[in-house]
C-alpha positions, 0 to 999 in steps of 0.5 A, a space after each residue: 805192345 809197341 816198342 816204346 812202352 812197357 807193362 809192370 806186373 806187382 807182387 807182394 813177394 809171396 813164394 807162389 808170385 815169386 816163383 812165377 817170375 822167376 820160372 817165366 823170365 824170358 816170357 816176362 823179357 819178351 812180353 816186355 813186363 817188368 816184374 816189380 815188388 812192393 815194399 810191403 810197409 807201402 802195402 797199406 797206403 797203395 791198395 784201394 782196397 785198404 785206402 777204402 772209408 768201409 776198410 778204415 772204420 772196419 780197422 777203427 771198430 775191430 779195436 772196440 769190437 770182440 768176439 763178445 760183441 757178436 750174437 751166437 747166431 751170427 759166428 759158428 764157433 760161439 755157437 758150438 760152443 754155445 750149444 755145447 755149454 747148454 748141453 753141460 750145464 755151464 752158461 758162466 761163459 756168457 755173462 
């Protein structure tokens, strides 16, 4: 990397991030990589990821939406415990 320029590398300070940095610092000096911690309250207007329109109507809808609004067929632990119920005789869990 030309003198003039240096490279940053972001954690959220999760322990395993943070022992890396810690544990390669000369690594760090002299691949010139500054080391930087997000704030985690900017975590959420920073990532693409959660910028994303499929992740702000996933946010909207998960408000609305609970595990009774899902198909036994479609989450293993409802359909355990679906079957279960069936075996014992007692469907009140359903509606």
């Amino acid at each position: 990397m030309p003198d003039e320029l240096n490279a940053a590398a972001c954690c959220d300070g999760d322990l395993p991030q943070v022992h890396a940095i810690v544990s390669n610092q000369n690594l760090f000096m002299e691949t010139k990589v500054v080391a930087n911690r997000q704030n985690a309250a900017r975590t959420g207007v920073e990532q693409p990821a959660d910028l994303a329109k499929v992740f702000v109507i996933f946010k909207q809808q998960n408000k609305t939406h609970t595990v009774t609004d899902i198909d036994p067929s479609r989450h293993p632990m409802k359909m355990n415990i679906f079957i279960c119920a069936s075996i014992f005789g007692d469907m009140s869990l359903y509606g």
